[in-house]
N, C-alpha and C positions, 0 to 999 in steps of 0.2 A: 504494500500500500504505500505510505508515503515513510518517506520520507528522507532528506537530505540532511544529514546537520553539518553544520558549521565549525570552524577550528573550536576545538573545546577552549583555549583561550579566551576569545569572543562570544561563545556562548556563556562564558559563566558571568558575562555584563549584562547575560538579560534576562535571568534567572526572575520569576517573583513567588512571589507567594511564600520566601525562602525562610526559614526558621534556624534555631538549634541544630547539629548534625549529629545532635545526641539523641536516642530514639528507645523507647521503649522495649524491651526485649519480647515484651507481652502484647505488642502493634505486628500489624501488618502494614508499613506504610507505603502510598502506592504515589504515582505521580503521575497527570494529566493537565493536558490542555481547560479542559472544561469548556469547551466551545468549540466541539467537534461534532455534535448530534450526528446520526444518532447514537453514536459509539459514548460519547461522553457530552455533558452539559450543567451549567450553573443555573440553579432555579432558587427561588423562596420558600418554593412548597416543600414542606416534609411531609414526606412520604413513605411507605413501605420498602420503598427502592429506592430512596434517595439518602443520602451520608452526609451528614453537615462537613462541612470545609475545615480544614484544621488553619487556624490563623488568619483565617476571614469570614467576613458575611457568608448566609446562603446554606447551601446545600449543592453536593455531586449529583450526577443522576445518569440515567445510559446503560449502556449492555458491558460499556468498560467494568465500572460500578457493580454491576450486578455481578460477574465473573470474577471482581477481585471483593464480592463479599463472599461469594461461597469459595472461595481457597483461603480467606483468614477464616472461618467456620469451619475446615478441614485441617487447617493448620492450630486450630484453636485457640486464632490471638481476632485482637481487636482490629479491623480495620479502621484507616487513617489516611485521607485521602490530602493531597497537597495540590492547588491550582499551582504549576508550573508551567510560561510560558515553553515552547516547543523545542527553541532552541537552548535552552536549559535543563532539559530533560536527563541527558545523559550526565553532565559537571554534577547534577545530583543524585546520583548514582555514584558517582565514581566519589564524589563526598561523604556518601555515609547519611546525605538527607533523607535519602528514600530507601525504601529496601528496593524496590519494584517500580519499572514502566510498564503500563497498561495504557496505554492511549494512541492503539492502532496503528502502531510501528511494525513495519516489513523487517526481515531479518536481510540484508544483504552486505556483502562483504567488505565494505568500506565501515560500516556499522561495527558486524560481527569483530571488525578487529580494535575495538574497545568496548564490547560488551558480549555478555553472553545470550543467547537466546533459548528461550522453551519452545517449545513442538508448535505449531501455527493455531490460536483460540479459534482464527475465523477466518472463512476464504471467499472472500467478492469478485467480482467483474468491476471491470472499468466502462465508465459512460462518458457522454453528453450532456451538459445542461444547456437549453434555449430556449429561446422565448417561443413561448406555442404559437402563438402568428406569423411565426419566419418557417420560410419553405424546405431549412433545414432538419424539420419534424420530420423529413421523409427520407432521410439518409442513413443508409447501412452500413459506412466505408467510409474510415479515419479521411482516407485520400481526400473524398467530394466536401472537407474543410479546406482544401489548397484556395487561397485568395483569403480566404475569411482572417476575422480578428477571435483570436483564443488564448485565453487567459487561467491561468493553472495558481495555486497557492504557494507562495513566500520559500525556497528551501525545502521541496516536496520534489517527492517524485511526480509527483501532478502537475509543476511546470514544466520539467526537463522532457517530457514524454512528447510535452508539442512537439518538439522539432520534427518528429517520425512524420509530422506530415508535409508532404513536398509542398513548399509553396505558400503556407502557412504564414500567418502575419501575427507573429509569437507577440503579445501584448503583453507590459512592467507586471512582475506576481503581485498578487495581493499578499496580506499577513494574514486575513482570516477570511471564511467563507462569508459572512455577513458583508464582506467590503467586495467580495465576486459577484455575489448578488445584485446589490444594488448597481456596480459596474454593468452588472447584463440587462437588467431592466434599466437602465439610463443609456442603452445603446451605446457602451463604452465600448462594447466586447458582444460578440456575437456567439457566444461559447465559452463554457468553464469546466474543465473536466473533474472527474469527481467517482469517485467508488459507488456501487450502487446504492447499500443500503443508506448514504449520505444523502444522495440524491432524492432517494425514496421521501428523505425528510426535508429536503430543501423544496420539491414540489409541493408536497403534501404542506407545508408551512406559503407558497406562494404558486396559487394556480394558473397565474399568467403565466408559467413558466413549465416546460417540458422536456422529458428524459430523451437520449438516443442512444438505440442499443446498437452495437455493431455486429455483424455476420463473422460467423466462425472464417479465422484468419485473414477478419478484416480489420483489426482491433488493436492496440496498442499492444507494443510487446514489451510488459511488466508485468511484475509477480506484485497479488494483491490479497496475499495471505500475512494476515498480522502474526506478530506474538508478543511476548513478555520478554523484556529486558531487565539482565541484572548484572551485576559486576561482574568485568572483566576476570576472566579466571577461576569463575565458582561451580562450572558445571559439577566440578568430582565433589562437589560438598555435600553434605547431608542436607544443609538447608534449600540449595537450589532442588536437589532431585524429592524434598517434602514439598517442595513449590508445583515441581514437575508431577508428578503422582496426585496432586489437587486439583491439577486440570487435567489432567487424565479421566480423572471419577466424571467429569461433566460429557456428558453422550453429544452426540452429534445433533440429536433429534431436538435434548434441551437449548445448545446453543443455538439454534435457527429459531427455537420459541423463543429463547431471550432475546433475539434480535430483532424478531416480528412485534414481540410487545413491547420492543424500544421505541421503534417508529412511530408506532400507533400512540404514543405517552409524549413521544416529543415536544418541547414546544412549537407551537404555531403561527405564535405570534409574528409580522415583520418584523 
């Protein structure tokens, strides 16, 4: 799925949400964006599935959420959710802030060689987002974007992926999907790509706007299976493979419910 990070130098000036790097032995603490929907999001409402923020207003909420409460419920500790901008994700990690990233991180090999990776929680497809009155609703094939304006997220693998289309009028990344949005309905951009189940929630929250599915090997070539990030070097530990063996126990069948009733809960609001 996404994502590109930045020299760990650099990332640890944009770290927020950032606390202590001293941590309860009895937490599970996890670190996310919080404004990824429907993977992960910041709400007011408490709820059944949602985890107040540790060191700020609000509440967590999402299928991140939900997966890293049942692995502290398996692991027997508390979860502890931290809003961490994206590219601060990994410097907290490798500080000792978090135990765990859970916020829709791809395992790929730029990555893997400062962090280690669990087994893939979830696995999407890659889309289209466009305004449902452009004649682009009818497109099967990355290619028929050549001419168009398409605009991918900040240091994600969802910018770098324009390029695959010839021709392509690669538009500045946004930082969040809320700033793509509004980019596409203000006819900044004619296109923002996007994982499905993102997408799912970004229509579903704005009906002027519509999905493009592409045809088998017509579609971008990325891998858009998340996992969990944890330090560098822990795979042979006891606590990364009690990590591993907790999303083990989660079936294939519950994570596509947890992810269906992520969507459906999302917010909707513009």
């Amino acid at each position: 799925m996404k994502k590109t990070l930045i020299t760990l130098a650099t990332a640890a000036l944009v770290l927020s949400g950032c606390g202590s790097s001293t941590k309860d032995d009895n937490t599970f603490t996890v670190g996310m964006e919080a404004a990824y929907q429907p993977f992960n999001w910041q709400t007011s409402k408490k709820t059944d599935t949602a985890v107040k923020l540790d060191g700020g207003a609000g509440y967590a909420d999402g299928y991140d959420v939900v997966v890293a409460s049942k692995i502290a419920k398996k692991l027997g500790k508390k979860l502890v959710v931290k809003k961490i901008a994206w590219d601060g994700l990994q410097p907290a990690v490798e500080s000792g802030e978090i135990d765990a990233i859970v916020a829709g991180m791809t395992a790929d090999k730029k990555r893997e060689k400062g962090l280690d990776f669990t087994t893939p929680y979830y696995q999407s497809e890659m889309v289209m987002i466009v305004r449902k009155n452009s004649p682009m609703t009818s497109f099967n094939d990355i290619q028929q974007f050549s001419g168009y304006k398409v605009t991918g997220q900040k240091n994600t693998n969802y910018d770098t992926i324009i390029d695959q289309i010839n021709g392509v009028k690669h538009q500045t990344p946004k930082s969040t999907y809320p700033e793509l949005v509004v980019a596409l309905q203000q006819g900044d951009t004619d296109g923002i790509t996007a994982e499905l189940p993102v997408a799912n929630g970004i229509v579903q929250a704005n009906p002027d706007l519509s999905i493009v599915k592409f045809a088998d090997g017509h579609n971008f070539n990325v891998d858009t299976a998340v996992s969990i990030g944890l330090k560098n070097n822990t795979r042979k530990t006891a606590e990364f493979k009690k990590i591993q063996k907790a999303l083990d126990s989660i079936s294939q069948e519950e994570r596509l419910k947890i992810m269906e009733d992520a969507v459906k809960r999302a917010p909707t609001e513009k």
